[in-house]
C-alpha positions as CSV (number, residue, x, y, z in Angstrom):
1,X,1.6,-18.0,9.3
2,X,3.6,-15.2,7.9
3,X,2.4,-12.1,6.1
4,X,5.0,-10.1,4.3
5,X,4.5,-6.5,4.1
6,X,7.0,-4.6,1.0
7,X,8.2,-1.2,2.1
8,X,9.1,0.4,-0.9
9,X,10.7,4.0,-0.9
10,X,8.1,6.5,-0.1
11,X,6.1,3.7,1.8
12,X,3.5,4.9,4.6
13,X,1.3,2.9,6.0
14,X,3.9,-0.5,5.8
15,X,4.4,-0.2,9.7
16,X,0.3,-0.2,10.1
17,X,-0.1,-3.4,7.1
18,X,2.4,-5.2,10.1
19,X,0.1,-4.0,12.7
20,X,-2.8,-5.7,11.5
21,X,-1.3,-8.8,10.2
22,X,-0.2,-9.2,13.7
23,X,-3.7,-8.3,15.3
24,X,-4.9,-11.0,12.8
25,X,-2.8,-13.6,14.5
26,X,-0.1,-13.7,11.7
27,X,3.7,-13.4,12.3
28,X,4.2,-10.2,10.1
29,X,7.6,-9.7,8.2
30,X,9.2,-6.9,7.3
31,X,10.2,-7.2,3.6
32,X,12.7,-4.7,1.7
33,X,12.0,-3.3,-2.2
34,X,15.5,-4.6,-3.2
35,X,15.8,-7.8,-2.2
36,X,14.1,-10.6,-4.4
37,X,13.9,-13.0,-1.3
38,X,10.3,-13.3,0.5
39,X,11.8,-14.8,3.3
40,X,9.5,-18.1,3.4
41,X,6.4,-15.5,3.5
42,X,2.9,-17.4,3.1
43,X,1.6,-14.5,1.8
44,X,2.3,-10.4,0.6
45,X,1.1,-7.4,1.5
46,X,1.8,-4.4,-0.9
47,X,1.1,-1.0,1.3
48,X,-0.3,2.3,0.7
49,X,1.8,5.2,0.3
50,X,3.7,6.9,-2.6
51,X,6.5,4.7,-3.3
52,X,9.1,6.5,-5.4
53,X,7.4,9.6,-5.1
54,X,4.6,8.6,-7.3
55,X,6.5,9.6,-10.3
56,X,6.0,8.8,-14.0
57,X,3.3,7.0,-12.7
58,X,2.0,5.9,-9.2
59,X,3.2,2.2,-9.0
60,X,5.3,2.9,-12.4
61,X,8.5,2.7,-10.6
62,X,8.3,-0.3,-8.6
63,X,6.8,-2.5,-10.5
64,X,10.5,-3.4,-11.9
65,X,11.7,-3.4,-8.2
66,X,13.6,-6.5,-7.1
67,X,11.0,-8.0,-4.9
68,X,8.1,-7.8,-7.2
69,X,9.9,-10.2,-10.0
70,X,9.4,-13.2,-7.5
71,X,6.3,-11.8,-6.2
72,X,4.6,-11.8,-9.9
73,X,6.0,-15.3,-10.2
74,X,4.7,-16.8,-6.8
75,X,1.7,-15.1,-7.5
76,X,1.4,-17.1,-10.6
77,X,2.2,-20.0,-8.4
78,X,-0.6,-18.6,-6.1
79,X,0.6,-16.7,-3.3
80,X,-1.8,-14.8,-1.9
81,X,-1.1,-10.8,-2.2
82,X,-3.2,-8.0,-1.5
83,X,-2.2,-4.3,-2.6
84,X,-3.6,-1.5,-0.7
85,X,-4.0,2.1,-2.5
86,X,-0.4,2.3,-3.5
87,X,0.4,-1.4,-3.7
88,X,-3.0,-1.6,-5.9
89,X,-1.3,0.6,-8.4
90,X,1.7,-1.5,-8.5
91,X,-0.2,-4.5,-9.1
92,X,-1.9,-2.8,-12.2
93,X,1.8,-1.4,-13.4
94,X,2.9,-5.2,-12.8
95,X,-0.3,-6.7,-14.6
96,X,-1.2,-8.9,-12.0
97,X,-4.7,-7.1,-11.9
98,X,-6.1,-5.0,-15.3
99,X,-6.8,-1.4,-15.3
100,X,-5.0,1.6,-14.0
101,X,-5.6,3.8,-11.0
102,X,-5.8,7.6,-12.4
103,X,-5.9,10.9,-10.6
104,X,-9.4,11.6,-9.0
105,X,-12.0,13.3,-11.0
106,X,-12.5,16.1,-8.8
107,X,-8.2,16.0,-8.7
108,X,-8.3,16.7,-4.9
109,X,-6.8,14.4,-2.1
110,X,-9.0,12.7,-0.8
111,X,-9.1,11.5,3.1
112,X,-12.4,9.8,4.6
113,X,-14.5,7.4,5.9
114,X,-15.8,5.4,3.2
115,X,-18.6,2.6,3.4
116,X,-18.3,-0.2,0.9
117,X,-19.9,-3.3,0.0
118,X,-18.3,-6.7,-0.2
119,X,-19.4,-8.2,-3.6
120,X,-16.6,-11.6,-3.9
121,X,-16.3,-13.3,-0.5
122,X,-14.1,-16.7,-2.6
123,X,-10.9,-14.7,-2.3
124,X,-8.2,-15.6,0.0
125,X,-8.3,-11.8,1.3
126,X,-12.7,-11.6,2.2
127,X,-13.3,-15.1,2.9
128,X,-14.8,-14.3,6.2
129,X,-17.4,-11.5,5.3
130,X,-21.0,-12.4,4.2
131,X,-21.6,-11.8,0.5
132,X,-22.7,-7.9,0.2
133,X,-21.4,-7.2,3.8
134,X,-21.4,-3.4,4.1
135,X,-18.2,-2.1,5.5
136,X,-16.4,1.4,6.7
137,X,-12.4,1.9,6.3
138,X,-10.6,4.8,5.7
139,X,-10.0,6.1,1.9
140,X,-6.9,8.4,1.0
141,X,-5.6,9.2,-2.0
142,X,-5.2,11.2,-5.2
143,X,-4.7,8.5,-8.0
144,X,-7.7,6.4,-6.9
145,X,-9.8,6.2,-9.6
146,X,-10.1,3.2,-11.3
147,X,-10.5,3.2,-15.2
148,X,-10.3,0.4,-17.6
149,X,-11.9,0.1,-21.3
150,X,-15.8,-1.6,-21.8
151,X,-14.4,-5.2,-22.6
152,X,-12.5,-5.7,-18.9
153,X,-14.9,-4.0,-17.0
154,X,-17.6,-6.5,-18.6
155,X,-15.2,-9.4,-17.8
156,X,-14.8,-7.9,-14.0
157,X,-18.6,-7.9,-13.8
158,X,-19.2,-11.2,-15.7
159,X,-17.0,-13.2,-13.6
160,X,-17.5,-12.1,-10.7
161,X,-13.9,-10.8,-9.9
162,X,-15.1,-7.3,-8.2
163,X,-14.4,-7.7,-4.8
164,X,-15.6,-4.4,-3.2
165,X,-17.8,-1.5,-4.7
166,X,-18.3,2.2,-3.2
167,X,-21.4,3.1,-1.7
168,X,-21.0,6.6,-3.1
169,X,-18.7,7.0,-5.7
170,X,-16.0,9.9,-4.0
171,X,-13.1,9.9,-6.5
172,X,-14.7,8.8,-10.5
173,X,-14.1,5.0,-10.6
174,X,-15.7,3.3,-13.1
175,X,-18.8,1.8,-12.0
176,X,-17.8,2.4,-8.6
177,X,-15.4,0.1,-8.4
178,X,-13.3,0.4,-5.4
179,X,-11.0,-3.7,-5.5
180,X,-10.7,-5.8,-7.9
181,X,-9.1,-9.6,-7.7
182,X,-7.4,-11.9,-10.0
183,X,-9.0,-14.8,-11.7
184,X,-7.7,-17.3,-9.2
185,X,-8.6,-15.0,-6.4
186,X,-5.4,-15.1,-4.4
187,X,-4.5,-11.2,-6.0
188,X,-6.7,-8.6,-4.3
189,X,-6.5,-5.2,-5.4
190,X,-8.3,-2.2,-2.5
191,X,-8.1,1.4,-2.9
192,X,-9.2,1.9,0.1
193,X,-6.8,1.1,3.4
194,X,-8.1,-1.9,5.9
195,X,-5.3,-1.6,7.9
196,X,-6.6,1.7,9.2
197,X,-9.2,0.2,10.6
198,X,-8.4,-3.0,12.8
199,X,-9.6,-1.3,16.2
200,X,-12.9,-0.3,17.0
201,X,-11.2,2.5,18.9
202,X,-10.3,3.9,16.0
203,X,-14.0,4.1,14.3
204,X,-14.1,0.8,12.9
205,X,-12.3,-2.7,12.8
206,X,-14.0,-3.5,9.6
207,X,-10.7,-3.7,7.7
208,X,-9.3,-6.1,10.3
209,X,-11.3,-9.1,8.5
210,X,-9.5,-9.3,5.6
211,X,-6.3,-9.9,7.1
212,X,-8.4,-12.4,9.1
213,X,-9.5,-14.1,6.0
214,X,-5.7,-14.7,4.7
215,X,-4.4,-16.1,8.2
216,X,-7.8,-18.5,8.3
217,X,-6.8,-19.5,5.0
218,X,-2.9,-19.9,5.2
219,X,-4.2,-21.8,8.5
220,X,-6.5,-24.4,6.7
């Protein structure tokens, strides 16, 4: 089992996406913005961060990066990929997932503990949490609030495709909305960061199952 994680320019949390794909019991990889090859990867891991400095628009930049033309096409094929904060942006720049991730309401940073609830357990990234599992990872950002018009946030509801919902709305998402996947379910998008939180050490471990859920099913 190998996990890819992209580090783009302005990448931060890349080394800690490794981390837990490693914890999980995956071989994690190490894969560069500029080169278009996955390196035989069985699945991707977009990190947090702010990759090109956030500007135009957060994700704007490199979604036209090297690595994310085969990425959208093996997604297609359906490879699973997650994108965390940052890499959830870039998956909304690359159209892999609807909607955009704007600036928070309150148009602060924001850096906490955040409890959410599990709504889709049939993706390849929360496969092993219980339907409505109530979780705690770490949220941090300042473009994390997701928007999208009436007609795709009635299709999110209707089939089913939002994955995980704030208990407490902190930044303005549209009905609390806090991930999002694909219709296929292998593209997950999370604003807030599981790879924080693979350690009960460090508060909670919570996160560490949905890296758990991708090496379970890349296993079977």
């Amino acid at each position: 089992m190998k996990i890819g994680v992209v580090t783009f320019p302005g990448s931060l949390d890349d080394v800690d996406a490794r981390r837990a794909a490693a914890v999980a019991g995956a071989e994690a990889v190490a894969l560069w913005h500029g080169d278009a090859d996955l390196h035989g990867v069985d699945a991707v891991v977009l990190p947090g961060g702010f990759s090109y400095g956030d500007y135009l628009r957060a994700g704007a930049i490199s979604r036209f990066a090297p690595v994310m033309e085969t990425i959208i096409k093996k997604a297609g094929e359906g490879l699973p990929v997650l994108g965390i904060c940052n890499g959830f942006q870039v998956l909304c720049e690359s159209h892999l997932l609807p909607g955009a991730l704007i600036k928070n309401h309150h148009r602060k940073f924001i850096c906490k503990d955040q409890p959410l609830r599990i709504e889709n357990n049939r993706t390849a990234w929360t496969s092993d949490y219980d339907a409505n599992h109530e979780i705690t990872i770490v949220l941090k950002n300042q473009d994390g609030s997701f928007v999208a018009d009436e007609a795709t946030l009635d299709r999110l509801e209707g089939e089913g495709r939002v994955v995980a919902r704030y208990l407490g709305n902190p930044n303005g998402s549209y009905r609390d909305i806090a991930g999002i996947t694909n219709e296929r379910g292998n593209v997950v998008g999370l604003m807030p960061h599981p790879e924080h939180a693979v350690n009960p050490l460090c508060s909670s471990a919570d996160g560490g199952r949905l890296f758990e859920s991708a090496a379970a099913a890349l296993v079977a």
